[in-house]
C-alpha positions, -999 to +999 in steps of 0.1 A: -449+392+381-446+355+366-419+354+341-422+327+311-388+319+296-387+308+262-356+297+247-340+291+210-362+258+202-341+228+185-351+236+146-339+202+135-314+184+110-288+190+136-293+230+139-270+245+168-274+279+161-298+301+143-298+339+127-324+366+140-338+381+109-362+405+125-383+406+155-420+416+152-425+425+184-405+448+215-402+450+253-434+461+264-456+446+232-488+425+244-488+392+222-513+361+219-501+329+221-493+316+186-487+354+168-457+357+149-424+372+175-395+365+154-381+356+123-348+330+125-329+316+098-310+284+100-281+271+073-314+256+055-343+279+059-360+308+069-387+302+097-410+322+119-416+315+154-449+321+174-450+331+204-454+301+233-477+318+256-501+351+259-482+377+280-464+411+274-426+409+262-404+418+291-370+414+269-356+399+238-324+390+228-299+393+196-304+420+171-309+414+133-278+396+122-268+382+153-266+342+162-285+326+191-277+293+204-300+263+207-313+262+239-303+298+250-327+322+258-347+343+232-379+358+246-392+364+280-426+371+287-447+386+315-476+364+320-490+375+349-523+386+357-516+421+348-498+414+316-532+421+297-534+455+305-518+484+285-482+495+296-482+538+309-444+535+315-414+539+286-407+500+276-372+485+286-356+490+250-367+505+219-376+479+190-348+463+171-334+483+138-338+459+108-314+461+082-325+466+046-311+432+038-332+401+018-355+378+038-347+345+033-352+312+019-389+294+023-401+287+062-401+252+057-404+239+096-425+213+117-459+223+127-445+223+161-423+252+158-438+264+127-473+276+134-502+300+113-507+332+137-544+323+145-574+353+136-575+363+167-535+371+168-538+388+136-570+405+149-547+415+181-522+428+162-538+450+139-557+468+170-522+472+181-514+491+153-487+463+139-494+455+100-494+419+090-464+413+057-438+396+051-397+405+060-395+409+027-423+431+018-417+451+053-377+455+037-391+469+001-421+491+014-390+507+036-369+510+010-401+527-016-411+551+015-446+533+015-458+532+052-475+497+048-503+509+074-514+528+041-523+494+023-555+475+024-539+440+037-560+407+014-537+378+028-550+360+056-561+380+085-556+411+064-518+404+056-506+426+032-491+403+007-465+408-024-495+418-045-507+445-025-476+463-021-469+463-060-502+477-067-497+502-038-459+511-053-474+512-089-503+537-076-473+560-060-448+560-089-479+570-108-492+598-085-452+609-087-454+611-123-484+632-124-471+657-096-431+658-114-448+665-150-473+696-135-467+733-145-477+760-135-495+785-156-487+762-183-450+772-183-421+748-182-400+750-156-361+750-170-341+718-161-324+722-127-285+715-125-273+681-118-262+679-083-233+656-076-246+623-057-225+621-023-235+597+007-233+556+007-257+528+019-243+504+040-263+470+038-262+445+064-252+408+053-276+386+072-300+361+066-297+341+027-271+367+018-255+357+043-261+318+036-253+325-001-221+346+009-207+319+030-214+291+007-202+304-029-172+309-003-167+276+008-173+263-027-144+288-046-121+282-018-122+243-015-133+230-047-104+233-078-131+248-106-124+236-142-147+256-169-156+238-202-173+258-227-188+246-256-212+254-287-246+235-294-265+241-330-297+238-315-314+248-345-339+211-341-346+212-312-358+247-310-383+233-340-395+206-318-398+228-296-418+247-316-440+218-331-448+200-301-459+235-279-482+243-311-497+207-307-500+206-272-538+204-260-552+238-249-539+250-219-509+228-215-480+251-201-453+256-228-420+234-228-389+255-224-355+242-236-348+229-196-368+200-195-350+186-226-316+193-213-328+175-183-339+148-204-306+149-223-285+150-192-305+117-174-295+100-206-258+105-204-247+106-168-253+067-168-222+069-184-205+092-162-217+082-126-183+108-116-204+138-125-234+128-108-219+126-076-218+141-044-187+148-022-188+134+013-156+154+029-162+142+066-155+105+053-137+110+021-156+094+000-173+102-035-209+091-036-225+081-067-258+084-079-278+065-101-307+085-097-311+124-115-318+148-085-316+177-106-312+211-093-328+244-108-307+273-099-337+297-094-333+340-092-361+349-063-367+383-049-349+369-021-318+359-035-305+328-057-325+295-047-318+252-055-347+238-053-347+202-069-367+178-089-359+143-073-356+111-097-359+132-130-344+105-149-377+089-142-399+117-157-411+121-192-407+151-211-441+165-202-436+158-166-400+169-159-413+203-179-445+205-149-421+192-121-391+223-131-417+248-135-436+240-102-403+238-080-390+275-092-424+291-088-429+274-055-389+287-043-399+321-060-436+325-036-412+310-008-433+280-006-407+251-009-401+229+017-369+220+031-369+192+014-378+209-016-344+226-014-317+199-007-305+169-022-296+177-055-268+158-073-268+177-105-276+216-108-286+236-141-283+276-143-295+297-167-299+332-168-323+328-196-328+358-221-291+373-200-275+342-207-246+360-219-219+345-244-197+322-217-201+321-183-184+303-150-209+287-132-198+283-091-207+244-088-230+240-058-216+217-033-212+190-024-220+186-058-190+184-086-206+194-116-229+219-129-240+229-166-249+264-175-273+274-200-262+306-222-278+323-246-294+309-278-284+332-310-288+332-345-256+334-362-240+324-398-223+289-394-202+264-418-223+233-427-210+213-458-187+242-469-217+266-470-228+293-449-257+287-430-281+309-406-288+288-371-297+289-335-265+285-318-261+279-275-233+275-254-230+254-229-208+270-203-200+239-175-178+239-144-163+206-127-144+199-095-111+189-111-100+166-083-131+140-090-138+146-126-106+148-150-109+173-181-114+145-205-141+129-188-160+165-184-151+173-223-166+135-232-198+140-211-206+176-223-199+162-261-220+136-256-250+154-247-241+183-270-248+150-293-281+147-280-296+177-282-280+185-319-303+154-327-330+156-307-350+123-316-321+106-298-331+119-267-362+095-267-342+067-280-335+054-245-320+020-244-310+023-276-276+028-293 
C-alpha cells in the first residue's frame, strides 16, 4: 500500500488554523484527484478543498467544528495500485456527523487550493451514489427531510443547487397539504388534542456562527458603545426618490434610500476623519481614511455578511446604487471574494421593512462607527406651528466612545441628518 499524506494547506493572509465544516467523503471512499473532500473555514472565508491525488481515503481527521493546524495532517490516501478497486471489508470509521449548523461565508481562495471538481469527479461521484450541493443546501434538505438523491441536480455536473431544493421543498409542502386536507368518505375528521411539545435541539456553533459569535464578542467586550439616536423628515427625499426611479430609462434597477445615505455620508465624514477610521490595537494607533470604504451589513441564508464598496466617495448616485446592490447579492449567492468582504471603514445596517423604531447597532471592528437605518413612517409632525403628515426615519448610530467623543458623533449625524432633510445639497459638493 502507498500512503499519500496530505496536510492542512497554508490558506493565506496569515491563516494558522482552520475549522472543518463538513467532509464529503469517509475512510474507505474512492476519490479523483480534484473532487471536493472537505469543507474548511478560516477567520475570513469558507473554502472547499479538492482532493490532491486519485486514491481511496484511508483516514481523516477533525470532526465538524473542530480546528486543524496549518501544516498538520488532514487526509490520507491509499494510492496504490489497488486503491481503484471497490472496498468488500467494513471501512475504518463511519462518516463524520454534520451538525445542522450554517455554512459559511463565500469560498473566496487561490486557484491553487481552491479548485472546480472537474466532470469526471462529479461524474465519479454520482456513480458513487454521493449528490453534488452545497453545505448549505445539504444542512436545509436535512433539516426539511428531503433526501437530496430525490432531486434532479441542474448546477454543474448535475449539482443540485439552491433552486432545485426550493422547488423540490415547495412540491413537498404542497403534496403535504393535499394528503393533511383529505377525508375520508367526505367526513371531517374532529380536531385531535394538542399534545404538549417536549424534547430540545441542540445546534452546534461552528463555521460563520461561529466567526460571528466570536467577533460581535470581541467587539461588545473591548469597544465602549455609545448609541445616538436621531429623527430624519425624509419626506424629499423619498419624492426624489420617487421622481428620479419614474424617469429612469427602462430597465434601470430602482434607487433605494442606501445609495443616498452613502452619498450623504461621503459628503460629511471629510469633516470628521475620527469616524471614518480604523483602530490599529497591535500599534495603538487610529488610522484615518480619506477614502469611503463603505460596508453593507448584508442578512444571507448563511448568517450576517460585510461585504464593501471600496472608494464610494468616488461614485455617483447611479453607480454607488449598482455597486451596493451587486456586493449584497454577490455575499447573498456566496460569490464575494475575500476581498469583497474586508476593508471597510464605515458600515451601514438596515433591517429594511423590520427597521424597528431605535435600535443599537454592534459597530464592526476595527471600525468605530456605524449608522443604522430604521424604519421610515408616516406620522403627524409640527412644521410652522401646524400639524403636518410626513415620512419620518430614525437614524439609530453607535460609536466607540474612546475615539469619537459624544459631541463629535451628535455634530456628524446632525450634519448629515441636514443633508438628507434637503436632498439637493447632497449634489452640491464643494460647495457651502
Amino acid at each position: 500500500m502507498s500512503q499519500y499524506v496530505f496536510k492542512m494547506p497554508d490558506l493565506g493572509e496569515g491563516t494558522v488554523t482552520a475549522e472543518v465544516l463538513q467532509w464529503h467523503v469517509k475512510p474507505g471512499d474512492v476519490v479523483q484527484e480534484d473532487q471536493i473532500i472537505a469543507d474548511v473555514m478560516t477567520e475570513k472565508a469558507a473554502i472547499e478543498i479538492p482532493a490532491p491525488v486519485s486514491g481511496r481515503v484511508v483516514r481523516t481527521q477533525g470532526q465538524p467544528g473542530e480546528m486543524i493546524a496549518v501544516g498538520s495532517e488532514l487526509i490520507v490516501f491509499d494510492t496504490g495500485n489497488g486503491a481503484s478497486t471497490p472496498q468488500t471489508t467494513a471501512p475504518a470509521a463511519p462518516a463524520p456527523t454534520v451538525a445542522p449548523t450554517p455554512m459559511a461565508t463565500p469560498s473566496s481562495t487561490p486557484s491553487s487550493t481552491r479548485t472546480a471538481a472537474p466532470a469526471a469527479a462529479a461524474s465519479s461521484a454520482s456513480a458513487a451514489g454521493r449528490v453534488m450541493a452545497s453545505p448549505a443546501t445539504r444542512r436545509r434538505a436535512k433539516e426539511a427531510g428531503i433526501d437530496l438523491q430525490t432531486i434532479t441536480g441542474t448546477g454543474p455536473g448535475g449539482r443540485v443547487t439552491r433552486e432545485d431544493f426550493q422547488a423540490a421543498a415547495a412540491g413537498t409542502t404542497a403534496a403535504g397539504k393535499t394528503a393533511a386536507g383529505a377525508t375520508t368518505g367526505g367526513a371531517a375528521r374532529p380536531a385531535a388534542a394538542r399534545a404538549a411539545r417536549t424534547g430540545t435541539t441542540e445546534v452546534r456553533i461552528i463555521g460563520l456562527r461561529r466567526v460571528i459569535a466570536q467577533r460581535m464578542s470581541e467587539a461588545k467586550r473591548n469597544i465602549p458603545h455609545f448609541a445616538y439616536v436621531e429623527e430624519v423628515d425624509i419626506t424629499e427625499l423619498e419624492a426624489l426618490r420617487v421622481h428620479l426611479n419614474a424617469g429612469a430609462p427602462e430597465g434601470t434597477p430602482s434607487l433605494t434610500l442606501l445609495p443616498f445615505l452613502g452619498l450623504a455620508l461621503a459628503r460629511v465624514l471629510p469633516a470628521f476623519p475620527q469616524c471614518n477610521a480604523l483602530h490599529d490595537a497591535e500599534r495603538n494607533v487610529l488610522v484615518q481614511h480619506a477614502a469611503l470604504h463603505l460596508g453593507i451589513a448584508t442578512q444571507t441564508p448563511d448568517g450576517l455578511k460585510v461585504p464593501v464598496v471600496r472608494h464610494a466617495d468616488s461614485l455617483s448616485l447611479r453607480e454607488l446604487a449598482t455597486a451596493i446592490r451587486d456586493a449584497a447579492e454577490r455575499a447573498r449567492r456566496n460569490k464575494s471574494s475575500r476581498e469583497e468582504l474586508s476593508g471597510s471603514t464605515l458600515t451601514i445596517t438596515s433591517l429594511g421593512r423590520m427597521g424597528g423604531i431605535a435600535s443599537t447597532p454592534v459597530i464592526n471592528a476595527p471600525e468605530v462607527a456605524i449608522i443604522g437605518v430604521n424604519s421610515a413612517v408616516e406620522r403627524p409632525v409640527v412644521r410652522g406651528g401646524a400639524i403636518a403628515v410626513r415620512l419620518m426615519m430614525n437614524l439609530s448610530s453607535s460609536f466607540d466612545h474612546r475615539f469619537v467623543d459624544g459631541y463629535d458623533a451628535a455634530s456628524m449625524i446632525q450634519a448629515l441628518k441636514s443633508l438628507l432633510e434637503h436632498p439637493a445639497t447632497i449634489f452640491l459638493q464643494g460647495e457651502g
